[in-house]
Phi, psi and omega in degrees: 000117170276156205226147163249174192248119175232159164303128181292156194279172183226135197301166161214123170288149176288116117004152162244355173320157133070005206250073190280154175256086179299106160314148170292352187262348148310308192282338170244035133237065163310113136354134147269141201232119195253122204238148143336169183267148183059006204277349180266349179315285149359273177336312191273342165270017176088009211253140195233020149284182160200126168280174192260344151299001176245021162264154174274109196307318206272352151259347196237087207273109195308298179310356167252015113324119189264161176303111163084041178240150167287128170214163192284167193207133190228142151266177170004294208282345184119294156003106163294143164234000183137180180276146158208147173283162175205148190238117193260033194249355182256185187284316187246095153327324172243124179232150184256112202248344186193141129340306172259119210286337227252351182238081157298175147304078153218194168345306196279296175311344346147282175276355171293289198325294194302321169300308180309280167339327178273334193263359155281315176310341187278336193288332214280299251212115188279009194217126195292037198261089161201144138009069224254000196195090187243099160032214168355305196313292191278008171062042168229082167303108186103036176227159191203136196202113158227145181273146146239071201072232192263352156281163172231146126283093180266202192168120246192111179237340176242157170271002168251358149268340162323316181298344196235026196297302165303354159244007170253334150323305178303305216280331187289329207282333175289342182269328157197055105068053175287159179307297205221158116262154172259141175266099168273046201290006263197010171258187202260328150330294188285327169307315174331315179250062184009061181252163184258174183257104162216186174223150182221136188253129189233089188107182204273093190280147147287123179326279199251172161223174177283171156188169171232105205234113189076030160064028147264153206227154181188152188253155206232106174327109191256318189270323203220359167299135127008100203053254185274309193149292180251179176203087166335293215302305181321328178002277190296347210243339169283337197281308181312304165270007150333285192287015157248001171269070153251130149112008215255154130311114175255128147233144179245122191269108202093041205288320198071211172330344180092029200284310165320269202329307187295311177330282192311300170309338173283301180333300181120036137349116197262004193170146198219163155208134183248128156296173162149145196269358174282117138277349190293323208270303192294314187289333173280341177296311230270330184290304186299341179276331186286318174337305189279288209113030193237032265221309189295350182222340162295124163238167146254160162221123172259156174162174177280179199264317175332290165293329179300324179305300198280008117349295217250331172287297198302323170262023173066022190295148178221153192220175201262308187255115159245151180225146176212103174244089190299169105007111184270123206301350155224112183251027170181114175350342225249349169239015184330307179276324180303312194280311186295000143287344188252334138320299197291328198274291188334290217284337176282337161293345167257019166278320159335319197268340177266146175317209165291300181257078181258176170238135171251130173247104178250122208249143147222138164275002182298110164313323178304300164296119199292155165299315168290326152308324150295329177284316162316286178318275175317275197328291207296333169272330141343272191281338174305318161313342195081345174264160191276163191226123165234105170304112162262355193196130160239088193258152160244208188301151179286186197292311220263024159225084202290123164317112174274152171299336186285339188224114182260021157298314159325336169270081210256332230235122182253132177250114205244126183224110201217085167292137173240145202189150195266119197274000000 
């Protein structure tokens, strides 16, 4: 394990305070939570939100719901549809957490879920490194669980998994008995649901932990990193560019930690440069470079990626490979036209950098952004360049970020893989 010098975590234990363990015999005097007429349609197709415009007010008063308490979910007709947690101070009120009146949230469904999850993960992935919960997906709305080994990252997002913090605790540690977990509770998600932001460490967490990912070894910041520390969903769409980086110029933009850059340089990359506005993040690319034995070929360049592009454009600089994996630039409809403009200006600026024949790698986690509309965006930046754009690879999330059918939101995440080239 390599240590970083970071400020130490200070362990804190979970409580059962304020934390109740719902019975099947609790559950079955649940409140009823009464939906509009046709407002179950969504439900029955499998889809496990409820807005607060499709309940019915006038049996179902919101405001006698406390945040993160269980209720019975009825339509219109009376007709039971399940369990669902409910917060009535948000847009989406409700997650449908069970069917069946007879499986609450608790301990036991808990270690149900988290077995089912785990045994896809097992098929995909021969190494304990993966996304282990990915919310919706795994039918546990608000909860995010990534393995590192013998660590766990959880992430707690809704107030009906909060209410159940304490049995989701329980339930990993009976299900694969980790060294420690880290709570990374410190996002922007919980405020929405008017939770407070903190991290709590439960056993002797580490500042960073290992992982191996695409047969790379990289230490992933766990305490003071970005979300979890690390971010699984890129997995395939990095292992594809190994096999186009050996001999190539890499620059990776938006590096963090370096999960692009070091990937390509282990391939056998002939130069790699990793961006980012971070320095703690370039000093973790350098760590990660060091790990490999790549040191000789890894740089950081810190700046935001705008003025560095155009920096690097101005000094004729070229690189054979760009990858550009941002942040994400639209995180509420309501920015929709800025972020698909703030897409396009990246991507005609790292078109700048490439030779005749080059490669672009365009990534977004933006939910928002359409897939066809990222493909739009490189053609289009494509031709402001004068060059032609041929998409060979359109990759998303790895096994371990599953698609629910229902929600498409779970499908966030796009890889635009593109040679550009003068036709």
């Amino acid at each position: 394990m390599r240590a970083l010098n970071l400020a130490p975590i200070t362990a804190r234990p979970v409580t059962n305070e304020g934390k109740s363990h719902m019975s099947q015999e609790a559950a079955a005097t649940l409140k009823p939570l009464v939906l509009k007429s046709q407002a179950d349609r969504r439900l029955k197709k499998g889809h496990l939100w409820i807005y607060s415009n499709e309940v019915d007010t006038k049996q179902s008063d919101l405001k006698a719901f406390e945040p993160g308490e269980q209720a019975q979910v009825l339509n219109h007709a009376g007709k039971s549809l399940g369990i669902a947690t409910i917060n009535p101070s948000t847009l989406i009120c409700g997650r449908l957490v069970s069917r069946e009146l007879k499986y609450p949230l608790n301990k036991s469904l808990l270690v149900h879920r988290i077995k089912q999850a785990l045994a896809l993960r097992e098929a995909c992935f021969s190494a304990p490194y993966y996304r282990l919960v990915y919310g919706d997906s795994d039918l546990l709305p608000g909860l995010v669980v990534d393995r590192f080994g013998e660590y766990l990252v959880v992430q707690i997002a809704t107030a009906g998994m909060e209410a159940c913090r304490d049995d989701v605790v329980e339930a990993l540690q009976q299900v694969l008995r980790p060294t420690a977990i880290l709570l990374r509770n410190d996002h922007s998600a919980r405020t929405l649901e008017g939770l407070p932001e903190e991290v709590i460490a439960i056993g002797d967490v580490p500042e960073a932990v290992d992982l191996v990912e695409n047969g790379v070894q990289f230490i992933a910041p766990i305490a003071e990193g970005q979300k979890t520390g690390w971010f699984y969903d890129h997995r395939e769409n990095r292992a594809l560019l190994q096999r186009l980086a050996p001999g190539k110029r890499v620059l990776d933009v938006f590096s963090y930690v370096g999960g692009w850059g070091v990937q390509a340089a282990a391939a056998g990359a002939s130069e790699v440069v990793c961006v980012d506005a971070s320095e703690q993040a370039l000093d973790w690319v350098g760590e990660n470079a060091a790990i490999n034995g790549l040191e000789d070929r890894v740089q950081g360049l810190h700046g935001k990626a705008v003025p560095v592009l155009k920096q690097l454009a101005a000094s004729d600089e070229k690189f054979d490979i760009v990858v550009l994996d941002p942040p994400a630039f639209i995180k509420r409809r309501k920015d929709q036209k800025s972020g698909e403009a703030a897409y396009r200006h990246i991507n005609e600026l790292a078109m700048k950098l490439l030779p005749k024949d080059g490669m672009l790698v365009s990534a977004s986690c933006s939910m928002h952004l359409q897939r066809d509309t990222l493909t739009e965006i490189v053609r289009s930046s494509a031709r402001h360049r004068d060059r032609h754009a041929q998409i060979f690879h359109q990759g998303g999330a790895g096994a371990d970020h599953p698609v629910h059918p229902a929600i498409v939101e779970t499908d966030y995440l796009k890889a635009v893989f593109a040679r550009v080239f003068m036709p």
